[in-house]
N, C-alpha and C positions, 0 to 999 in steps of 0.2 A: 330335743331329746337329752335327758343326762347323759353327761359322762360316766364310762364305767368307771369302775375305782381297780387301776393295778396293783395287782397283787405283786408285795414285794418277795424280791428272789431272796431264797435263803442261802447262804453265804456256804454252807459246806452241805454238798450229799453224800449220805453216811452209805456205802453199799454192803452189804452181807448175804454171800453168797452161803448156802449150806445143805446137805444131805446128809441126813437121818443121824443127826447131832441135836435131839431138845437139850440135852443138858447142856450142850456147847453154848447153844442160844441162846440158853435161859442166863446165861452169865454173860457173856456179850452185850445181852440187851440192857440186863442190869448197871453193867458197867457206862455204855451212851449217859443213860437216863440219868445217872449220878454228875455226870459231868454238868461244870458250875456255867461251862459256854452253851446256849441252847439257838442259837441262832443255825438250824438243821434242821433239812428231812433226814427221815430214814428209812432204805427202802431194800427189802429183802426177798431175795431171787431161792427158790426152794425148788431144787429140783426132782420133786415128787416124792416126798419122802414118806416112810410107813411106820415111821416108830413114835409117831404123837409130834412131832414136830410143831405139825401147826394146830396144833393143839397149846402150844408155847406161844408162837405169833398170833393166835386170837387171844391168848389172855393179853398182850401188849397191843390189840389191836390201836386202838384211842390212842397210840402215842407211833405208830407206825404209820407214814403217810400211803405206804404202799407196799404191798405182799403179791407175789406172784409164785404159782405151785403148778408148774409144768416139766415133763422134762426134756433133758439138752446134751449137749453135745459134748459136756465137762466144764470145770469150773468156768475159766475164762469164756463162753459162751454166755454162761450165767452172767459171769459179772457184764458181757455188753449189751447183754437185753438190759443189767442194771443201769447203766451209761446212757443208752437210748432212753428211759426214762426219766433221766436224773434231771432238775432243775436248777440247780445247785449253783455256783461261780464255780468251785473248787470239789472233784470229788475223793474220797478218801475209802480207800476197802479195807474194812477188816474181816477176819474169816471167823466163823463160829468157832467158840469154845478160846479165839484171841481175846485180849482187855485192854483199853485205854489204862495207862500207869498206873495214874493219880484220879481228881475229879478236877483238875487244872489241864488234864492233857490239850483237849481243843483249845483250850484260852488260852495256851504256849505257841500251839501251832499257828492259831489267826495271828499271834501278835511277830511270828517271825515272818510269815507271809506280807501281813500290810506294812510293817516296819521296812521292809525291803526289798518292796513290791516287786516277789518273787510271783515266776509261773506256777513252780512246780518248786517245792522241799521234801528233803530226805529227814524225816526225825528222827531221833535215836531209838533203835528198839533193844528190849531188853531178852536174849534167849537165854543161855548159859554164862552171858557175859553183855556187855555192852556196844551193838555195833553201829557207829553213827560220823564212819568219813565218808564223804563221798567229795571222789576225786576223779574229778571227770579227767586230767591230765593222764591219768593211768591208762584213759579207755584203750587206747592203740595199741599197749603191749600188754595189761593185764587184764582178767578175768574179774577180779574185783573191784570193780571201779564206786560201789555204792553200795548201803549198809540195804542186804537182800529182804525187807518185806516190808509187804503191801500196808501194813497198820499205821505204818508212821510214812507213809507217803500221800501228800497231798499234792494235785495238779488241777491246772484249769481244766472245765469243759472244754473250753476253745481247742486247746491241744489235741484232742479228741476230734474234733470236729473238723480240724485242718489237717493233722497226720495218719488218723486213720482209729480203730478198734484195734482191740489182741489179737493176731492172726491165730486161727484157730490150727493152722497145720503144725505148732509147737504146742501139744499140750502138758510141757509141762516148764518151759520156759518160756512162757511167750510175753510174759511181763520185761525180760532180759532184752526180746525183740522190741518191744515198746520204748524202754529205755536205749535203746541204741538209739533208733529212728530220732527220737524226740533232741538228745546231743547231739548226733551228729550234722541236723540241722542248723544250728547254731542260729536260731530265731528265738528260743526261749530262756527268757534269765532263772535260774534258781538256786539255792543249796542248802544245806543241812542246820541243824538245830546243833546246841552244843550235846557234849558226853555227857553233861549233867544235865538236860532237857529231855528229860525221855521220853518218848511219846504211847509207846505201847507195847506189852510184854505178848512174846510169842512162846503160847504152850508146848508145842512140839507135838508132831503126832498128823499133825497136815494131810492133803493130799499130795503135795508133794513129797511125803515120806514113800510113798508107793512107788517112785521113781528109783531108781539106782543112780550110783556114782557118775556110772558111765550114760546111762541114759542122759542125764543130766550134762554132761561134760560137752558128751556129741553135739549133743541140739545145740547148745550154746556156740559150738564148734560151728556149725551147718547156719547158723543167725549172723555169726560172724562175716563169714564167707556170701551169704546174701546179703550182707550190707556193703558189699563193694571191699572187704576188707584183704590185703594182700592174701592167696591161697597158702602159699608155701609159709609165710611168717603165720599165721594161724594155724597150720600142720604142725610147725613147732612148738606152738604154744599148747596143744593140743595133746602133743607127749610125754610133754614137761609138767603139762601137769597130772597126767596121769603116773608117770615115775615118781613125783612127790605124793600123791597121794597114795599109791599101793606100799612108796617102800616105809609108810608110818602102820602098816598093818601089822 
């Protein structure tokens, strides 16, 4: 009998989570497909949406390897049915209506990834300003340890596959929970793109905007504390920064 012919894995799966955003997607998808690195799926998790959505992913159908339109439990649900699907080495999320930089972004990112045969990198994203340290040294006593979104983050599958999905019980931090987990192991090498390697501009306007300050502060507070982190030195941390952030109001 022949041999089958393996089909080779593609080096990055692109995931885009999205609900009842065509315009968001329709620029999104724009922005992939312009990218000059194409060694990628792309596979987009739609959680039921009614406003022509996928009416947007079937005109990209032929360049999408995979579309799924059910609904879930919130974003990060979405994205691990995305994960579970993904073939990928390396996968990266971006959320509808975000964009790769440039049409170089992936072809910066592969080449910071295989130059430094990183698991996981932080790229610079662009919001109101530029943010792209990430210093894992900070984890233990700061809250900012890594430049916050999903666009310019690439990681292995593997990681995935050995520490676990997004816990769903943080919906609206639970990417924050994943990056704990994944450091605090101290199994996986990686780190960031310079301030002038930007990877991806985030429009504002999120699901996470639907959050508050405090919602937001707590859960982080409460991921802390389930990672084995001192209670009382996280109680302080916890006041301290709610004091700085009310008293700039």
């Amino acid at each position: 009998m022949p041999k089958k012919r393996s089909i080779k894995r593609k080096f990055i799966s692109i995931l885009i989570p999205v609900l009842n955003d065509k315009n968001g997607l329709k620029k999104t998808l724009k922005s992939i497909f312009n990218q000059s690195f194409t060694d990628y799926e792309v596979i987009v998790i739609d959680g039921k949406s009614g406003d022509g959505t996928l009416s947007v992913i079937k005109s990209f159908r032929k360049k999408i390897k995979i579309f799924l339109s059910e609904t879930d439990k919130g974003i990060y649900d979405a994205i691990n049915k995305g994960i579970k699907l993904s073939t990928g080495k390396y996968i990266n999320i971006i959320n509808a209506n975000d964009t790769y930089f440039n049409k170089n972004s992936l072809e910066t990112a592969k080449k910071f990834l295989i130059k430094n045969n990183y698991d996981f990198l932080f790229g610079a994203v662009l919001k109101k300003k530029v943010y792209y340290k990430y210093e894992p040294e900070k984890m233990r006593w700061s809250f900012n340890f890594y430049p916050a979104h999903s666009g310019g983050f690439f990681v292995k599958k593997k990681i995935h596959n050995e520490i676990g999905l997004y816990n769903l019980k943080y919906p609206c931090s639970s990417d924050y929970d994943f990056f704990w987990r994944m450091i605090k192991s101290q199994k996986y090498k990686g780190g960031q793109t310079s301030k002038y390697d930007i990877i991806s501009k985030f429009e504002g306007g999120g699901f996470s905007s639907k959050y508050s300050f405090f919602e937001h502060v707590l859960e982080e507070t409460l991921i802390r504390i389930n990672n084995k982190q001192n209670k009382i030195f996280v109680l302080i941390l916890f006041f301290l920064r709610c004091i700085r952030h009310f008293s700039k109001i």
